[in-house]
Structures are given as structure tokens and as C-alpha cells.
N, C-alpha and C positions, 0 to 999 in steps of 0.2 A: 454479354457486355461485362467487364471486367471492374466491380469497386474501384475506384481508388481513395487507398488513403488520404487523409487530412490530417495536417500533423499540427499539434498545439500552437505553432509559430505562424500557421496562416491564420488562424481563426481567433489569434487571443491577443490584445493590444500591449505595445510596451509596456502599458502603467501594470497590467497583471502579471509578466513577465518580471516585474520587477519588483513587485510586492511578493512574489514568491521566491524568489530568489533573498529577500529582505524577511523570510518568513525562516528559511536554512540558516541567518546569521546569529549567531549567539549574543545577541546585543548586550546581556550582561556581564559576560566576558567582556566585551569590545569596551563595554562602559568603563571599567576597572581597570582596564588596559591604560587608558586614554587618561582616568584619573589618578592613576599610578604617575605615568610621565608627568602629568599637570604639577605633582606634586613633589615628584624626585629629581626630573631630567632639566638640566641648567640652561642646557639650549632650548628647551620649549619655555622655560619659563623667561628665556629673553623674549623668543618668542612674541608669547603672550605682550608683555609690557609693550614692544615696539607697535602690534599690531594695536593699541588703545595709547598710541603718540598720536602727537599734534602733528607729525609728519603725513603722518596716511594720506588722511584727508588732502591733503596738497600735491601728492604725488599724478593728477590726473591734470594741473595746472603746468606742474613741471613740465610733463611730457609734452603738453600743448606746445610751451614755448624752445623746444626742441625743432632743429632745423631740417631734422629728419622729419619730423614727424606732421612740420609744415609741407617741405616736399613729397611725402606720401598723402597727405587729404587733399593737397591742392591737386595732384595726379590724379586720385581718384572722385574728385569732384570733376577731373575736365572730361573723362570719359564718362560718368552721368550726368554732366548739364549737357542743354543741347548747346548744338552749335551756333544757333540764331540768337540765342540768349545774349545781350548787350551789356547788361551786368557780370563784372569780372569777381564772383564771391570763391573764386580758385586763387586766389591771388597766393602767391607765397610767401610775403611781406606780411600776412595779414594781422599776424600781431606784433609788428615793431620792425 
């Protein structure tokens, strides 16, 4: 009867896969890299400031009241509710 191989990928879980892979990264490099731009590059550092606006936070409001975005939840609410269900919570109106 003939061994067979086993190769690292059946036998080792992503999270090991990936801490070794995260073991090959030069993180101090990568650090320096990252706080070089933080400190030179004009577009990260808009970046940055946008990313800690009062905007952010709101952006998942906005989308809501998006007509797209009513007719996609209301779509996929009607194919997971069931059918017998008598409450209409697909509504496409739903907020306004």
C-alpha cells in the first residue's frame, strides 16, 4: 500500500496559515513604510482627517435612505420572508 502525502494545507487551519505567513512580513519595514506616508503623503493625510469627520458616522444613514438601497433590502427581505407571513416589513416606502 502506497503512503500518501499530507500536505500542510490539509492538516493546518487558516489562522496558522496566516500567522506564518504574518511571521515572513517585515513588520518593521511595513511600520515605517506606513508612518512615512502618515507623515509625508498629502493624500493620506486627507485621508486620515476625512476618516475621523462627522461624516463617517452618517454614511450608513445615507445609504439607508437610498432608493436603491430600499429596493435591494426590500428584494431580499421578500425572498427570505416566507410567503404566509401577513406583515409587509419589505415594504419599499419603508422609510419615507
Amino acid at each position: 500500500m502506497e503512503e500518501r502525502y499530507i500536505s500542510d494545507t490539509e492538516t493546518r487551519s487558516l489562522r496558522d496559515n496566516l500567522h506564518d505567513f504574518m511571521e515572513l512580513v517585515p513588520k518593521n519595514e511595513v511600520f515605517e513604510i506606513a508612518l512615512d506616508y502618515v507623515a509625508n503623503d498629502p493624500e493620506v493625510k486627507k485621508f486620515l482627517v476625512y476618516i475621523q469627520s462627522e461624516e463617517i458616522p452618517m454614511i450608513p444613514k445615507i445609504v439607508e435612505y437610498l432608493k436603491e438601497y430600499k429596493y435591494v433590502s426590500a428584494f431580499i427581505c421578500m425572498l427570505l420572508k416566507p410567503q404566509s407571513d401577513s406583515e409587509n416589513i419589505c415594504s419599499v416606502s419603508k422609510h419615507g
